[in-house]
N, C-alpha and C positions, 0 to 999 in steps of 0.2 A: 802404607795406608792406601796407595794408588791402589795397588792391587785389590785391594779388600772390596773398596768403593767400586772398581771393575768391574767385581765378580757380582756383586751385587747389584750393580745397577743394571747388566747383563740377565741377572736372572728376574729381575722384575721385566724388561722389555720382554723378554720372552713369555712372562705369565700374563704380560697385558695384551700380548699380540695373542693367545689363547684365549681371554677371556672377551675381546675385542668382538671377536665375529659373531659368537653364541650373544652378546648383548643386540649387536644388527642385525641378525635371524628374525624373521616372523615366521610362526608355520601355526595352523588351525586343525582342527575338524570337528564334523558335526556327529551331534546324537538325535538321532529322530525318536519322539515322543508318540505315542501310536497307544489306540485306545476306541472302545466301540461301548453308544449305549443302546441296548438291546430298544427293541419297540414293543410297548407294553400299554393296553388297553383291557383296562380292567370296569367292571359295575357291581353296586352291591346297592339290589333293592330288597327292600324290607316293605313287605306285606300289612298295612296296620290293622288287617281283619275286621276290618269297617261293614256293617249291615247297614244297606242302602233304603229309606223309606221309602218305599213305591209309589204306592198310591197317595202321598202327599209331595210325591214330588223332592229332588236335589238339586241346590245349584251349586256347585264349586266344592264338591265334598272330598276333602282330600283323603286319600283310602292307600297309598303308598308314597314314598321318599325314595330316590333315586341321588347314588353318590359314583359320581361318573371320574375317570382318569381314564388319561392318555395322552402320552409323552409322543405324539406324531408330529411333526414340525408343519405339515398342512394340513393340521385340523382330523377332525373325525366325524360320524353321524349316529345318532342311536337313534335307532328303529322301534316304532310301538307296533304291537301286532295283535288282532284278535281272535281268537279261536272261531267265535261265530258271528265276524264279519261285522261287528262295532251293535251286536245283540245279546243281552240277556234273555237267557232260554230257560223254558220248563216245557221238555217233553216239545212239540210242537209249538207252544206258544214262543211267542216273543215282545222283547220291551226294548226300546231304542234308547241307546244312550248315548251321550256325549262326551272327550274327555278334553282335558286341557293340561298340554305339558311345553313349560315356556312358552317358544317361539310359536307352536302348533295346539289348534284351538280346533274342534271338526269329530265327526263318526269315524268311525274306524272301518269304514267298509273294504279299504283296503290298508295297505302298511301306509304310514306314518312317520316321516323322515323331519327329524331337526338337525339339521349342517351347523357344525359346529368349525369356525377356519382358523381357528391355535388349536394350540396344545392346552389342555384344562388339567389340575389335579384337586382332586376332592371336590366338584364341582356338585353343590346339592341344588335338586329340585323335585318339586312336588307332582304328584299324578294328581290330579280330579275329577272328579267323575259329575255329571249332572243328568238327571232324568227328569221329565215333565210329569207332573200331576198327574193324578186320572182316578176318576172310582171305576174305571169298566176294564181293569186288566183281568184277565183270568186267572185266580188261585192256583198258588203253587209256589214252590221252589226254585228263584232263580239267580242262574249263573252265568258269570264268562271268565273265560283266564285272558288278563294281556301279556305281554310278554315283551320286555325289555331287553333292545340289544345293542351291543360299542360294538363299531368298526373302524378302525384307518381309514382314512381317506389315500 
């Protein structure tokens, strides 16, 4: 029986001196996780083909909806612009208007900047438009395009 219990007890020290070390081992490594989201500034205005009463005059007459995104971490600006310089025209004539979007209230004589400093998505707001009274405007047809624009900042 000595011998038996020898060989045995022999062959566990040696399975415990192998399993011994791999238990006081530490070994690691990393995975790096890596990923990019693109920059994306998007608008989508919708025209409500609104006809302006002239010669009775508009105040606050909402004539477009503007649905603004962008994912820029320092904000963005959308630009108002006007074809003829914040005027409704026929031909030679002209009619002065106003508009109001959000932060910016004023003519459009030149561009028109609202800073925006996040990131917005689906961000709705209104254009309006105002024109003052008047019975002496001259007859005709009038127009102007604005022109709505997203930038990054």
């Amino acid at each position: 029986m000595t011998k038996f219990f020898t060989k045995t007890a022999a062959a566990a020290l040696i399975a415990a001196a192998f399993v011994a070390p791999a238990l006081a081992q530490n070994a690691s490594g990393t995975i790096q996780l890596k990923g990019n989201v693109a920059l994306s500034c998007t608008i989508a205005v919708q025209d409500l083909g609104q006809s302006l009463a002239l010669r009775t005059g508009e105040s606050n007459k909402t004539v477009g909806s503007v649905t603004e995104t962008c994912n820029s971490g320092t904000g963005y600006k959308i630009t108002l612009a006007s074809a003829n310089a914040g005027k409704l025209k026929s031909g030679n004539f002209t009619i002065n208007y106003t508009v109001s979007y959000d932060s910016f209230a004023g003519a459009l004589t030149s561009q028109a900047v609202v800073d925006r400093a996040t990131a917005q998505f689906n961000k709705k707001s209104d254009l309006k438009v105002s024109v003052a009274a008047s019975d002496q405007y001259i007859a005709g047809d009038y127009a102007d395009t604005v022109t709505v624009t997203i930038a990054a900042k």
